[in-house]
Steps between C-alpha positions, in 0.01 A plus 500: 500500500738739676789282450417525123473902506821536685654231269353730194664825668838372484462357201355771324815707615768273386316490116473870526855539515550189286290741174690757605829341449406203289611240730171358547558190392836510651353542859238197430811283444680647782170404729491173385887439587455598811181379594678150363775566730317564820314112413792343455680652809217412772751652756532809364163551423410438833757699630389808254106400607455449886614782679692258761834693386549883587392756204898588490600156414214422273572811256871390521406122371266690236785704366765247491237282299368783302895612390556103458222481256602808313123610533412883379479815698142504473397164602769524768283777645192285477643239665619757797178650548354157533748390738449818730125486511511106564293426161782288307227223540328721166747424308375188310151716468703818400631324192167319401362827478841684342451189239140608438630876408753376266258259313275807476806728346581216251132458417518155595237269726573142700282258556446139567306212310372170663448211281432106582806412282823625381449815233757499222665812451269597153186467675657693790632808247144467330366588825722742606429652141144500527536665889683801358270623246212480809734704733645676262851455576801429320615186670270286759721224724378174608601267767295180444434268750347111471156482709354159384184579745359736135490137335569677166488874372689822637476788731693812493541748734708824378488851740168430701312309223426186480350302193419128564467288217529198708269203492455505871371842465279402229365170712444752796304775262256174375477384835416882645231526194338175567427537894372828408176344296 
């Protein structure tokens, strides 16, 4: 829980100055490069994470990465602050939650839908269709993801609610009802 409010604190900066300059999307893009740097680069990311290397030389392999990923002045400063109070660890969280601010500026939800088999992509925008106007937003996102343990049906799950359609479900609710008489 405190990772995830000091992960909001930073992130909540960054998007400030993202309205303010309208680079918020920018900055989202910029995270994600880096953050797909440092997992590609195991080295440097552990060089940049444990604090086995002096402060001195860490900020110097920050910079030289920073300048060689032409990354703005902003997020630069993010990064530097992490760095110097040891919490570049937040940086995967810091973007979940940066991601969350820009979804809410764009009016825009994600979400994820198990089903036992494959969904086509009509029955998936009839979905995401049907999610919006119960949100009320102008675009809802699914990731969908095969779970053949439902045996047949769906179940959705979109910013802390979850609706499940899912034969399992259903088998568990008749089973509930019945030991109850």
């Amino acid at each position: 829980m405190i990772r995830q409010s000091i992960a909001k604190k930073y992130a909540k900066g960054l998007f400030a100055v993202g309205e303010k300059d309208g680079r918020y999307k920018g900055y989202l893009e910029e995270l994600d490069a880096i953050l797909g740097l440092l997992e590609k680069e195991q080295r440097l990311k552990k060089a940049l994470l444990l604090p086995l290397l002096e402060i001195q030389k860490r900020k110097e392999l920050l910079s030289d990465t920073m300048r060689l990923a032409g990354l703005s002045l902003p997020l630069s400063n993010i990064l530097t602050m992490l760095l110097e109070n040891n919490r570049m660890a937040y940086l995967p969280l810091i973007r979940d939650v940066y991601s969350d601010l820009v979804d809410d500026k764009e009016d825009r939800a994600r979400g994820t839908v198990w089903s036992a088999y494959p969904l086509d992509q009509t029955l998936k925008n009839r979905i995401e269709d049907a999610l919006k106007e119960r949100f009320h937003k102008k675009e809802v996102i699914l990731s969908t993801i095969e779970d053949r343990s439902l045996i047949g049906g769906i179940k959705v799950a979109v910013k802390g609610t979850i609706i499940d359609g899912s034969v399992k479900r259903q088998l568990e609710t008749l089973k509930e009802n019945i030991l109850k008489e």
